[in-house]
C-alpha atoms as a printed R data frame, in Angstrom:
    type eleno elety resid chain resno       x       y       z
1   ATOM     1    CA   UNK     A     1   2.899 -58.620  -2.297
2   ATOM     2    CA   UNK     A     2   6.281 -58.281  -0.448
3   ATOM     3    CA   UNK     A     3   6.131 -56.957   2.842
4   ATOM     4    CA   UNK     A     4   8.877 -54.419   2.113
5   ATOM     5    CA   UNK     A     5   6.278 -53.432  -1.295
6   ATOM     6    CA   UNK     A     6   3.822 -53.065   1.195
7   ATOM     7    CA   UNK     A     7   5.024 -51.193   3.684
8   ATOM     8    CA   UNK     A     8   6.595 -48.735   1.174
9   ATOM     9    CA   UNK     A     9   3.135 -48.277   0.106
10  ATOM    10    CA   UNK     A    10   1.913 -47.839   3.046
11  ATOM    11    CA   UNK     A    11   4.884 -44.972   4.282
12  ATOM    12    CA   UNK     A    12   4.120 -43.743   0.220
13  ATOM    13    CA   UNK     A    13   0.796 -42.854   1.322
14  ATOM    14    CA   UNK     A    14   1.469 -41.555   4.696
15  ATOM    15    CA   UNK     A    15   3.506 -38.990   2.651
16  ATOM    16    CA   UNK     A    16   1.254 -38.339  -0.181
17  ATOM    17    CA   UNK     A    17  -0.189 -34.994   1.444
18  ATOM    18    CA   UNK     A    18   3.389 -33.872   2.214
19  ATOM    19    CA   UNK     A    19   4.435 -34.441  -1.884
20  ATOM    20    CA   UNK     A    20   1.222 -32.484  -2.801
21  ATOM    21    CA   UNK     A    21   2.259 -29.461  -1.151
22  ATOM    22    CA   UNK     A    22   5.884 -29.503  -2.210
23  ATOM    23    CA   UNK     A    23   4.668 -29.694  -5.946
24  ATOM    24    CA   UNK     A    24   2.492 -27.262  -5.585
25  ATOM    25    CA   UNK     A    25   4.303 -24.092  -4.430
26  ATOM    26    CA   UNK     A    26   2.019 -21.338  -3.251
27  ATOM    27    CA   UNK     A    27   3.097 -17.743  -5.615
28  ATOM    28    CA   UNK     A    28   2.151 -14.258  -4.086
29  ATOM    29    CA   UNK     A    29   2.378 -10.752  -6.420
30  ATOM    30    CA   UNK     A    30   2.379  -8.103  -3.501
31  ATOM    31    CA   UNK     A    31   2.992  -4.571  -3.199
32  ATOM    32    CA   UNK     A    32   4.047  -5.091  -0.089
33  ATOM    33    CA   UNK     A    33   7.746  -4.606   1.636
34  ATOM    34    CA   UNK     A    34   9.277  -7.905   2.238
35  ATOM    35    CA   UNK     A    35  11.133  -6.664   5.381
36  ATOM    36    CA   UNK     A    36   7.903  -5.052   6.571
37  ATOM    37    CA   UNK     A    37   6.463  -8.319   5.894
38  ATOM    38    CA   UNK     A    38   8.810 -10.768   7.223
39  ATOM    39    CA   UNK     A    39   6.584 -11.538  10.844
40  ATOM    40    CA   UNK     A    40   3.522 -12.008   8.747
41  ATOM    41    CA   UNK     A    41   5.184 -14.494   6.288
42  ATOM    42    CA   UNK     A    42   7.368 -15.871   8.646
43  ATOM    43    CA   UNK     A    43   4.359 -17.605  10.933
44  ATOM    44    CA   UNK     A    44   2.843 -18.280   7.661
45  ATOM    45    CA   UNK     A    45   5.499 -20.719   7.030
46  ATOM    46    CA   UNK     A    46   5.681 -22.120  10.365
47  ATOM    47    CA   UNK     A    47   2.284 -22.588  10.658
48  ATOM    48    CA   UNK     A    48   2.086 -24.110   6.727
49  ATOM    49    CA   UNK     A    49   5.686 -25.986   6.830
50  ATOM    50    CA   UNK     A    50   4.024 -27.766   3.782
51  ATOM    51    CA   UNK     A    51   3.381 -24.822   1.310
52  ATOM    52    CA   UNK     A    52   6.436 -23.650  -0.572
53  ATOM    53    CA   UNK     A    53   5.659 -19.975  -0.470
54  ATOM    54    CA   UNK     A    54   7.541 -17.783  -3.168
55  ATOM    55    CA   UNK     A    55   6.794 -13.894  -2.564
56  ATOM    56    CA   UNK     A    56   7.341 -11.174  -5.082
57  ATOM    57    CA   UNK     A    57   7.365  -7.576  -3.956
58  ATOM    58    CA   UNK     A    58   6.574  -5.420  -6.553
59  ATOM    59    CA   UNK     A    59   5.385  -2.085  -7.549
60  ATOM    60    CA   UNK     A    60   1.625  -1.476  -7.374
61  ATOM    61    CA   UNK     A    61   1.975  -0.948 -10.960
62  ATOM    62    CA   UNK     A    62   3.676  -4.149 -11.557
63  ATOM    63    CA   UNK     A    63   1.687  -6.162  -9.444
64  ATOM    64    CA   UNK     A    64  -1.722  -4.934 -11.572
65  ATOM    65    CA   UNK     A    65  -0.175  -6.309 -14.540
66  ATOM    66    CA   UNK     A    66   0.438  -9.021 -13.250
67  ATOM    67    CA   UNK     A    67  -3.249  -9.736 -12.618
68  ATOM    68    CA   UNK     A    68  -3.460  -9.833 -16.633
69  ATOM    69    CA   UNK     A    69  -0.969 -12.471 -17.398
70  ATOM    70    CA   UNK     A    70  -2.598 -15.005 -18.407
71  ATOM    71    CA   UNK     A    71   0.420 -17.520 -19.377
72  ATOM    72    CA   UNK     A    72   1.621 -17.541 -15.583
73  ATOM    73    CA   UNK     A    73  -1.155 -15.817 -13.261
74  ATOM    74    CA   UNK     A    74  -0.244 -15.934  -9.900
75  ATOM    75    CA   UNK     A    75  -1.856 -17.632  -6.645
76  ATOM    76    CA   UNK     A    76  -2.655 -14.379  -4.825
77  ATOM    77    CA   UNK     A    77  -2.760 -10.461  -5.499
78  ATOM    78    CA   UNK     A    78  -2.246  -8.101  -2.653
79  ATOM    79    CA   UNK     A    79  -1.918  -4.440  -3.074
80  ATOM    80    CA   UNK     A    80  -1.811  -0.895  -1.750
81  ATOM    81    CA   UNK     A    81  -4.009   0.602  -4.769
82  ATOM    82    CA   UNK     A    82  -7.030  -0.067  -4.262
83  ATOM    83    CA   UNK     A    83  -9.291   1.033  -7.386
84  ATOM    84    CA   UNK     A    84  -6.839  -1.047  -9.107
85  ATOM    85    CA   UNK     A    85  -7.325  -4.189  -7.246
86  ATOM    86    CA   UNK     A    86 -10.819  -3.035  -7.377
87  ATOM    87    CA   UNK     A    87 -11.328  -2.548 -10.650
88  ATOM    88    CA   UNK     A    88  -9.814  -6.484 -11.385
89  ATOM    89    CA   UNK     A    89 -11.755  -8.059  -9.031
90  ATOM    90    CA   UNK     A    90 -14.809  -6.461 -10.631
91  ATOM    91    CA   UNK     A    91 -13.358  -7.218 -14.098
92  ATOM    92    CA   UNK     A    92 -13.486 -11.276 -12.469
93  ATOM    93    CA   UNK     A    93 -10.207 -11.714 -11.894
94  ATOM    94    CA   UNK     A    94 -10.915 -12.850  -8.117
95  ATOM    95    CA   UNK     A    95 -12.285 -16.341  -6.848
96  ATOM    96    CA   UNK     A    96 -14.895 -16.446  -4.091
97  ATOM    97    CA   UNK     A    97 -13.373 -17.319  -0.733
98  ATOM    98    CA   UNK     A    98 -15.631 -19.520   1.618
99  ATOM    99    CA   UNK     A    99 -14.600 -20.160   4.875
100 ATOM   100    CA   UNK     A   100 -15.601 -18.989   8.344
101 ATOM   101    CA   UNK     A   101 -12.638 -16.321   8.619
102 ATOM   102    CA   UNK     A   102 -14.115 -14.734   4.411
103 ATOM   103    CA   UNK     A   103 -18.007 -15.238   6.421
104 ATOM   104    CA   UNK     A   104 -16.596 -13.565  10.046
105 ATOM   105    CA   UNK     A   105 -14.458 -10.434   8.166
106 ATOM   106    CA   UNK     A   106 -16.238  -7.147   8.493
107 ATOM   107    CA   UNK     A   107 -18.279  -5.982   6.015
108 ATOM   108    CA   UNK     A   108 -16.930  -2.493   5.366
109 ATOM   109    CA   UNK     A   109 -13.652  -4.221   4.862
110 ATOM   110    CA   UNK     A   110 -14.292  -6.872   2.009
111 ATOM   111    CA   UNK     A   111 -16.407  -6.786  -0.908
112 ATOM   112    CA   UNK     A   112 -18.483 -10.299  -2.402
113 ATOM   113    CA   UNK     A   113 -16.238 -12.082  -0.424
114 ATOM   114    CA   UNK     A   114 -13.704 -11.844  -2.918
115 ATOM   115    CA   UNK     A   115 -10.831  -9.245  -2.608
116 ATOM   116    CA   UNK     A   116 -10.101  -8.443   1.401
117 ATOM   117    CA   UNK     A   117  -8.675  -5.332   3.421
118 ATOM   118    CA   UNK     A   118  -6.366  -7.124   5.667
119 ATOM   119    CA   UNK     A   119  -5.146  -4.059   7.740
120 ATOM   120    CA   UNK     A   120  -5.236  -0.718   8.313
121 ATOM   121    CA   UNK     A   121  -2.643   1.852   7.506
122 ATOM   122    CA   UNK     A   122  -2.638   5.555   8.410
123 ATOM   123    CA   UNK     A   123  -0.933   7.807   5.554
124 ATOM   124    CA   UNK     A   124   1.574  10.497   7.254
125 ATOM   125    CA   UNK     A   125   3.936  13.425   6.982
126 ATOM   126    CA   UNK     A   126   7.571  12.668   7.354
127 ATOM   127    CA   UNK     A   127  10.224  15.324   8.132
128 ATOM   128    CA   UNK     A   128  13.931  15.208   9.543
129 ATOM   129    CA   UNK     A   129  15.488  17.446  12.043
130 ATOM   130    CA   UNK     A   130  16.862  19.889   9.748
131 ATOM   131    CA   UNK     A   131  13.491  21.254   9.075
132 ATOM   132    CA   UNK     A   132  12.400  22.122  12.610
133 ATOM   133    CA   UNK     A   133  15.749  24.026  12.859
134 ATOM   134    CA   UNK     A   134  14.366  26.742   9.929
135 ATOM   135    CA   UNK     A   135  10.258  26.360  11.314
136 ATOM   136    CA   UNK     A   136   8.162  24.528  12.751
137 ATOM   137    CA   UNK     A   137   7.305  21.053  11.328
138 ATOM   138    CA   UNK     A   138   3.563  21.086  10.196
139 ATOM   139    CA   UNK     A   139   0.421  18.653  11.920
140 ATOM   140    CA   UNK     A   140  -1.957  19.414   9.573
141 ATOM   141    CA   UNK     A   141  -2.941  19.952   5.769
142 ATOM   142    CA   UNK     A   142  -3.101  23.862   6.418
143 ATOM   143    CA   UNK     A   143  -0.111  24.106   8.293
144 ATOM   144    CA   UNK     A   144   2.043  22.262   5.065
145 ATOM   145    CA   UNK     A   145   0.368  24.721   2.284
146 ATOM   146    CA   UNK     A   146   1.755  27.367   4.767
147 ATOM   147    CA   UNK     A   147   5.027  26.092   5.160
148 ATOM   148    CA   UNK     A   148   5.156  25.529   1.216
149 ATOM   149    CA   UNK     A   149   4.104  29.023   0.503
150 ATOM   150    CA   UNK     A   150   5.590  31.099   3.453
151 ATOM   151    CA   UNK     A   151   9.566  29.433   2.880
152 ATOM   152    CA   UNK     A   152   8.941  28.336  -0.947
153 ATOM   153    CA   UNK     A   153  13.130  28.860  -1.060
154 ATOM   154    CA   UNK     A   154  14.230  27.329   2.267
155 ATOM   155    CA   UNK     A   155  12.120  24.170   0.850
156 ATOM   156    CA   UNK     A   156  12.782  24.222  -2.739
157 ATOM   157    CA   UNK     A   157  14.228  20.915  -3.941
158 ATOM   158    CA   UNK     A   158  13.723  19.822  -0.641
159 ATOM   159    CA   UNK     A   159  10.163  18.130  -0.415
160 ATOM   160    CA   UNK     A   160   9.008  15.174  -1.498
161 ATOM   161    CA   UNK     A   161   5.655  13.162  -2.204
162 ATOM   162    CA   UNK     A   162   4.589  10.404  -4.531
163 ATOM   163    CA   UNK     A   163   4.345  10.692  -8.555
164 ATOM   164    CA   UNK     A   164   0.280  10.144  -9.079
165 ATOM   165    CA   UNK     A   165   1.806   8.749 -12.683
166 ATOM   166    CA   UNK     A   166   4.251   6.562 -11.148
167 ATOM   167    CA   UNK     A   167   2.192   5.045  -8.246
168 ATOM   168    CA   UNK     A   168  -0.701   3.311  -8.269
169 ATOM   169    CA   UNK     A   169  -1.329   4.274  -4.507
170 ATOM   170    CA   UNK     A   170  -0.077   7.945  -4.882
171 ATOM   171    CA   UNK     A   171  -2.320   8.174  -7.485
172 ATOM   172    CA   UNK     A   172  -5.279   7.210  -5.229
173 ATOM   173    CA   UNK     A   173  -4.370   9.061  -2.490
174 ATOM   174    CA   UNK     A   174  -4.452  12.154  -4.091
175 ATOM   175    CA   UNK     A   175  -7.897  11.386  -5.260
176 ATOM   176    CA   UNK     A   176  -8.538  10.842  -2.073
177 ATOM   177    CA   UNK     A   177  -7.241  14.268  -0.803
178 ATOM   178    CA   UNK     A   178  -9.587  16.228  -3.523
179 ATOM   179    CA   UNK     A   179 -12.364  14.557  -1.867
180 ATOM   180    CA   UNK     A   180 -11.090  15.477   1.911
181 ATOM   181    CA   UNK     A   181 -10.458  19.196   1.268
182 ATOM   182    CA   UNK     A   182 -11.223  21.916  -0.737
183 ATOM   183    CA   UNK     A   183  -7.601  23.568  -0.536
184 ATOM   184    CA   UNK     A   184  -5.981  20.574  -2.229
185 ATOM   185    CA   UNK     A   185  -5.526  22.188  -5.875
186 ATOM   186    CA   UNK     A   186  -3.730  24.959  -3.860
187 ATOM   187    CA   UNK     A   187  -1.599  22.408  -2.195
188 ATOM   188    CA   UNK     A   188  -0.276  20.731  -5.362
189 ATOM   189    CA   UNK     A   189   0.314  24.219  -6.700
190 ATOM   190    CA   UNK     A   190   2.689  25.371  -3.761
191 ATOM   191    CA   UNK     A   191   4.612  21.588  -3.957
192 ATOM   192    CA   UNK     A   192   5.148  22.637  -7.969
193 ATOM   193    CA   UNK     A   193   6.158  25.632  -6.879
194 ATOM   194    CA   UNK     A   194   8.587  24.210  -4.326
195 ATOM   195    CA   UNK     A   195  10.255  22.119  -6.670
196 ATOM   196    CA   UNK     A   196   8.823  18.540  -4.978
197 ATOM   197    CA   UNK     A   197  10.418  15.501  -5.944
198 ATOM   198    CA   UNK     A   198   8.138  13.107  -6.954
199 ATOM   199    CA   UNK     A   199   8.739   9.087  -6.053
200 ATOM   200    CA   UNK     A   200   7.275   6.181  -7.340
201 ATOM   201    CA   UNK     A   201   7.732   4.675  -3.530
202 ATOM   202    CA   UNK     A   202   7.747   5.528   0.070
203 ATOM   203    CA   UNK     A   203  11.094   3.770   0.157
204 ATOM   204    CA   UNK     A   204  12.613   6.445  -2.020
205 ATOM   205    CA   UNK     A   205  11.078   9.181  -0.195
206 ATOM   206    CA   UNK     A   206  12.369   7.525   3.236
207 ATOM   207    CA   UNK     A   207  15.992   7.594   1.811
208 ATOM   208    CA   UNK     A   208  15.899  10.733   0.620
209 ATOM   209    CA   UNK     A   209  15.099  11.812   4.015
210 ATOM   210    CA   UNK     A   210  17.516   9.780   5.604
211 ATOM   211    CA   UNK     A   211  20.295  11.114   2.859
212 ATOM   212    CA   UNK     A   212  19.109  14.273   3.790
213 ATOM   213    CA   UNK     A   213  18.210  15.400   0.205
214 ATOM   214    CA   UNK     A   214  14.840  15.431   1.492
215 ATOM   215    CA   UNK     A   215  13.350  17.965   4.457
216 ATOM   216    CA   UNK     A   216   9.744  16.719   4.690
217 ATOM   217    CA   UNK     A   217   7.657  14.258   2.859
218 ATOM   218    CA   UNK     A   218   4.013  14.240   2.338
219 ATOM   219    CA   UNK     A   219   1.760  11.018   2.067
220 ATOM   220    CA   UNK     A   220   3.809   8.675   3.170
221 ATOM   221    CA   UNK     A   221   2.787   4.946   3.857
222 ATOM   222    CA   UNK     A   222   2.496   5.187   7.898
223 ATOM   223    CA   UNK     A   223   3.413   1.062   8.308
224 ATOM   224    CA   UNK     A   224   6.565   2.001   6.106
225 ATOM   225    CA   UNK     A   225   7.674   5.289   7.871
226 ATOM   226    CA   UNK     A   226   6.752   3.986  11.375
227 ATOM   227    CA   UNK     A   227   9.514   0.697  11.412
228 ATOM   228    CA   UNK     A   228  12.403   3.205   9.254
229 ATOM   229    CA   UNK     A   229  12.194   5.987  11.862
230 ATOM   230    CA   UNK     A   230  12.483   3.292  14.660
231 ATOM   231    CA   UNK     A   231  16.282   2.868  12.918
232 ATOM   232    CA   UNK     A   232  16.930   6.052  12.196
233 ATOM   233    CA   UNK     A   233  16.190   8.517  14.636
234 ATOM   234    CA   UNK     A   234  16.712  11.558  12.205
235 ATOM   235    CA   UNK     A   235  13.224  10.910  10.718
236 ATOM   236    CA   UNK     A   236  10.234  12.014  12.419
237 ATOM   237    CA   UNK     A   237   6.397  10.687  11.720
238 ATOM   238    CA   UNK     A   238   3.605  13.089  12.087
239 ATOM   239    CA   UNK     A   239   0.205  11.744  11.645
240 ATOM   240    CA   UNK     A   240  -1.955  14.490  10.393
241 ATOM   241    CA   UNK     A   241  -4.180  16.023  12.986
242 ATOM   242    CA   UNK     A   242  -6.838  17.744  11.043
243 ATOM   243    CA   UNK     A   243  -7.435  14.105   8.951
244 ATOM   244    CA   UNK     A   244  -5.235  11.221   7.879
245 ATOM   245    CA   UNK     A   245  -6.153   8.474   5.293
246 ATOM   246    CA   UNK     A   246  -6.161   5.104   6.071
247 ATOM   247    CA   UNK     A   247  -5.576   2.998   3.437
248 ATOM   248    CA   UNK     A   248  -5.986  -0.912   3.105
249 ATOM   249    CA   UNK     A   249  -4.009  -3.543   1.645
250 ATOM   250    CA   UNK     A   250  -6.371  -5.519  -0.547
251 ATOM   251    CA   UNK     A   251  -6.182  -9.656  -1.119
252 ATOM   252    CA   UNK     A   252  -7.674 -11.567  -3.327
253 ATOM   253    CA   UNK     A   253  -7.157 -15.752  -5.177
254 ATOM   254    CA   UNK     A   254  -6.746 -15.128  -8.451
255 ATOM   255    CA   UNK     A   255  -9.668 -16.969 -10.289
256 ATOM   256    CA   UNK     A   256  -6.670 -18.956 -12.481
257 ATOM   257    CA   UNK     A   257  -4.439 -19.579  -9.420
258 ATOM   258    CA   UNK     A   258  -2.273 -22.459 -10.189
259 ATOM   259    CA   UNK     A   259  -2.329 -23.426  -6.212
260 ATOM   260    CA   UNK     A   260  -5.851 -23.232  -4.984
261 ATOM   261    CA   UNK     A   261  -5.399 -24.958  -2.005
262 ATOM   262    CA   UNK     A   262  -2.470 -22.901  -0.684
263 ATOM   263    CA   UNK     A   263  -3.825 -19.828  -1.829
264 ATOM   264    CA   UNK     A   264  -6.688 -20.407   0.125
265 ATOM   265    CA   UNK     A   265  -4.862 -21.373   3.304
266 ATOM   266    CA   UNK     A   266  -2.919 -17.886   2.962
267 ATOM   267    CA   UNK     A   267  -5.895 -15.901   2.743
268 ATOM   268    CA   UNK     A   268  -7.410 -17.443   5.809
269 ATOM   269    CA   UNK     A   269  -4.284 -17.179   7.691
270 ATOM   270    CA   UNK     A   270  -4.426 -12.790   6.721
271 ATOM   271    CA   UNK     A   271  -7.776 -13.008   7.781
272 ATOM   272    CA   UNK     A   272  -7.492 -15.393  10.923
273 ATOM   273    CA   UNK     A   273  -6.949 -14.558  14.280
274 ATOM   274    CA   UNK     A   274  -2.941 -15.693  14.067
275 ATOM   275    CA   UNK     A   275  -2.097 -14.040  11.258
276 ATOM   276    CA   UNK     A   276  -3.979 -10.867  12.401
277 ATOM   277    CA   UNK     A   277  -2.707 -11.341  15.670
278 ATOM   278    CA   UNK     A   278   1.117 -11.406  14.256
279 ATOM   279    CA   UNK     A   279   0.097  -8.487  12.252
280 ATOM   280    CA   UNK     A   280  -0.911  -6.415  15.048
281 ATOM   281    CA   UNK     A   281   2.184  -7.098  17.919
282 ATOM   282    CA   UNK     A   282   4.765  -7.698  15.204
283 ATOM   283    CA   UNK     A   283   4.418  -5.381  11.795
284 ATOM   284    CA   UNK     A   284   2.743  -1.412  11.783
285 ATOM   285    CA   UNK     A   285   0.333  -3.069   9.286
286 ATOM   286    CA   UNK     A   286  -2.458  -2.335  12.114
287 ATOM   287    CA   UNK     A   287  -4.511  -5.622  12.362
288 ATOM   288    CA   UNK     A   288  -8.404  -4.652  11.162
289 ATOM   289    CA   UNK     A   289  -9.864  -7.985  13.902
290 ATOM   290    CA   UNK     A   290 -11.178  -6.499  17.044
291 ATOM   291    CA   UNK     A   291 -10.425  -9.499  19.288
292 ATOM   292    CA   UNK     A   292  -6.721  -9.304  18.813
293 ATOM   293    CA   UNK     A   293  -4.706  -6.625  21.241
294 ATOM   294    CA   UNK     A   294  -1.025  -4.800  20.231
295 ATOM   295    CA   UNK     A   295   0.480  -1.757  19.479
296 ATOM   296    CA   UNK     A   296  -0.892  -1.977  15.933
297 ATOM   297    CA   UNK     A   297  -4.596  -2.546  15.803
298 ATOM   298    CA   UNK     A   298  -7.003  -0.484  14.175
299 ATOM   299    CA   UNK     A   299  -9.157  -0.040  17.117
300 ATOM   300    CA   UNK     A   300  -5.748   1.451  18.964
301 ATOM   301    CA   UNK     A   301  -5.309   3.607  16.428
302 ATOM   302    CA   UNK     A   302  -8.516   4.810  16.790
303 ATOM   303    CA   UNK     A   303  -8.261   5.854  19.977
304 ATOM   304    CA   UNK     A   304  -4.832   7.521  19.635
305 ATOM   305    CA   UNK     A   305  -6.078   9.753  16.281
306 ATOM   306    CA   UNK     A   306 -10.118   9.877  17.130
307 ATOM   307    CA   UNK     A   307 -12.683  11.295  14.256
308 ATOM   308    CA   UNK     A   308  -9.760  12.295  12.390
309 ATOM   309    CA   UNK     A   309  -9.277   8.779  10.638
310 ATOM   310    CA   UNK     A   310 -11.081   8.522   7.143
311 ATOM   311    CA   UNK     A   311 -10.447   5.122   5.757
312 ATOM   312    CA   UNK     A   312 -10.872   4.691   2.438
313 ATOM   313    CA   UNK     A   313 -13.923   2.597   1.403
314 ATOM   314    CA   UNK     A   314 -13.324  -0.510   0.336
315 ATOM   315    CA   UNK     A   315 -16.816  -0.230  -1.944
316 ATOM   316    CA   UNK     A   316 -17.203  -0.308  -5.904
317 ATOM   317    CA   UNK     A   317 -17.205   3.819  -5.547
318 ATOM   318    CA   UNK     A   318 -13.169   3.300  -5.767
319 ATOM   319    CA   UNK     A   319 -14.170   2.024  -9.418
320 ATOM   320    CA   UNK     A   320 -14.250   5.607 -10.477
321 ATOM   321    CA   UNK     A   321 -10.844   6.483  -9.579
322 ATOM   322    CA   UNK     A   322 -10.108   4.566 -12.703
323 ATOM   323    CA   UNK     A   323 -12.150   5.354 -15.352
324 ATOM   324    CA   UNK     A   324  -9.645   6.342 -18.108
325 ATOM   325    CA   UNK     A   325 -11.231   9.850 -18.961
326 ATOM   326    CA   UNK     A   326 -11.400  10.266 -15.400
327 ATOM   327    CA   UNK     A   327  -7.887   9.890 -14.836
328 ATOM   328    CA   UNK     A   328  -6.859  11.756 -17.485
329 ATOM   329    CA   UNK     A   329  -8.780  14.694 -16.612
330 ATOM   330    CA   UNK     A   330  -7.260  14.642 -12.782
331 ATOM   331    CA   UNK     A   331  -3.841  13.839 -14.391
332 ATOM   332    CA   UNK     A   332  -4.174  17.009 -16.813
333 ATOM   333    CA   UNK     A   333  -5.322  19.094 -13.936
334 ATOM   334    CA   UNK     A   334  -2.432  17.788 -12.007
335 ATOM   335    CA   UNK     A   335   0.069  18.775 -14.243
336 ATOM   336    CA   UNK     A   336  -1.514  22.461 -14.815
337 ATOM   337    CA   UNK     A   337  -1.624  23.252 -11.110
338 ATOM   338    CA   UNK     A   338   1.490  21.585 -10.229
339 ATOM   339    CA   UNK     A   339   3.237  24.025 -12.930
340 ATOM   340    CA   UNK     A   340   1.429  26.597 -12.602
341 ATOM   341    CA   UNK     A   341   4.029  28.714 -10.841
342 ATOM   342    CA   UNK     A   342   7.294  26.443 -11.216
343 ATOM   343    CA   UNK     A   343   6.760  26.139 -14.885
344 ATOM   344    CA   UNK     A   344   4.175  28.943 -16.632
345 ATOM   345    CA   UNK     A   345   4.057  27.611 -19.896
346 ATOM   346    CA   UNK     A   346   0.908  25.941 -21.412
347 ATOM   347    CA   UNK     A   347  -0.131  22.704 -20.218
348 ATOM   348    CA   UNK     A   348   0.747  19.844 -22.941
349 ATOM   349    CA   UNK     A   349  -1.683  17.186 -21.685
350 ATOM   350    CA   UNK     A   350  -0.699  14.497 -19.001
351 ATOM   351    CA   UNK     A   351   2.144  12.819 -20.931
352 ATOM   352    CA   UNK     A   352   3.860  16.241 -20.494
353 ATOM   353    CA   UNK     A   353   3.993  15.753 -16.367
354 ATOM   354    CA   UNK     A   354   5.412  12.128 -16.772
355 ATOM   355    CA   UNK     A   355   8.559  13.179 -19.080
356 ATOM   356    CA   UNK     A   356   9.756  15.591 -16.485
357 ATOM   357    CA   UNK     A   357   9.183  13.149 -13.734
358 ATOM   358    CA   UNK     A   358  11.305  10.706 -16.133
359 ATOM   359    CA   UNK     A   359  13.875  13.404 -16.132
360 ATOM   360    CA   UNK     A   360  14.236  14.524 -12.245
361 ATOM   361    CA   UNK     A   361  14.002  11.031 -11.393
362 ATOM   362    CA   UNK     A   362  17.553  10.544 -13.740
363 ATOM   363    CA   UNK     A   363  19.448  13.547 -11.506
């Protein structure tokens, strides 16, 4: 053989591992901000300068369909609603991940060592400055059902929170609430009665805020709020003091993921002390590892908020949440108590509460 044959042959091969990344481009469904995420994916990359790494933000909605497609499924799922990512991994959408970051991750925060929290997100109040010139913005549960019910026409119009029909996380969250407190029913009552917007996103709320169509906002993402009031100082974050949820954002490998390899390599890199470590000086994700240090760790959060932190477990027990009869009957109930004052006519089953969100969402 030539030498030129050979030594092409020879660089060829040198370069093989290179090739097999570039043809094989790693594809992430997330319901998770892009510009929140930037850090995260950004030492990703550096770190992987082999993978080509295509992420698609998406609803949580969207993103759980996505699971289903099996024409083009994607490499890796990562969302915010978590009986929904639950629900697929138990369905077997999810491959097993072995590796000594899967074997090291806490317990309470994986399940089978298939689907992973990754971080640790408090769920807040928002509120701009117009609203502490009328009263005083609220720190707790109680103190918003007040607020809502003691100036029902300062606020009307002028609250916002997330559409449980809309949102796969506001959905959960509210779930969540009913189990937290016994006054919740009355809550969604006096936000019906208060005319609250309802928002597929925390994005939307944010603006609204911002716009100033909004006063106050209720179960907001805290990693979302916390980097938009940093750049605009007219929105204020108020972690509830009598309890906040903390939600996690959920990973899994698909079990049909094109990329195997890559996906595998961007798990372990959400789970490893890097990416956790970029996670927790660099995003408000809050990083769940306690051997990394930052503003945003879950242990520091801990200490800042105390008992009052109930994270959501990450357990089969978030299967319920979406049991079709069982959302049906919290969606029906929604819609009664949410129109119970704002709108006294008889309740016309949960379809009903999704055409008028359809229509406020259109003014």
């Amino acid at each position: 053989m030539p030498i030129r044959r050979v030594a092409l042959v020879w660089l060829l091969g040198l370069l093989a591992p290179s090739f097999a990344w570039a043809d094989n481009p790693l594809v992430v469904e997330a319901a998770l901000d892009r510009e929140v995420a930037a850090p995260l994916l950004d030492a990703f990359e550096a770190a992987h300068p082999h993978i080509q790494l295509t992420f698609r933000d998406r609803s949580t909605l969207e993103v759980d369909a996505r699971v289903a497609n099996e024409d083009n499924p994607p490499d890796v799922v990562i969302s915010s609603a978590m009986p929904w990512q639950m629900a697929r991994v138990n369905e077997g959408y999810a491959q097993r991940l072995d590796s000594p970051a899967a074997q090291a991750w806490p317990e309470w925060a994986k399940w089978r060592d298939e689907v992973f929290g990754f971080t640790f997100e408090p769920i807040v109040m928002a509120y701009r400055l117009d609203l502490s010139r009328h009263m005083l913005p609220p720190k707790t549960h109680a103190d918003l059902h007040t607020l809502l019910t003691q100036h029902r026409e300062t606020l009307r119009g002028k609250v916002t929170t997330y559409s449980p029909l809309r949102s796969g996380v506001g959905y959960s969250l509210f779930q969540q609430d009913a189990r937290y407190t016994t006054r919740f029913w009355d809550l969604v009552t006096a936000m019906g009665a208060t005319d609250t917007h309802l928002e597929a996103n925390t994005r939307a709320m944010l603006e609204g805020l911002s716009e100033g169509r909004y006063w106050l906002g209720y179960n907001l993402l805290g990693s979302y709020a916390m980097v938009w009031a940093q750049s605009h100082p007219e929105v204020f974050v108020q972690v509830p003091q009598d309890y906040s949820l903390v939600m996690m954002r959920m990973a899994f490998i698909h079990r049909d993921a094109p990329h195997p390899a890559a996906a595998r390599a961007f798990l372990d890199f959400l789970l490893g002390r890097e990416g956790q470590r970029v996670i927790a000086g660099e995003t408000p994700l809050f990083s769940v590892r306690p051997d990394v240090v930052g503003p945003y760790t879950a242990q520091r959060l801990r200490d800042q908020v105390g008992e009052r932190l109930y994270p959501i477990p990450l357990n089969a027990s978030l299967l319920a949440f979406v049991d079709p009869s069982r959302r049906t009957a919290f969606m029906d109930r929604w819609q009664r108590e949410f129109h119970r004052l704002a709108h006294p006519e008889p309740a016309q089953g949960a379809a009903a509460i999704e055409s008028r969100i359809d229509k406020r969402s259109q003014r």
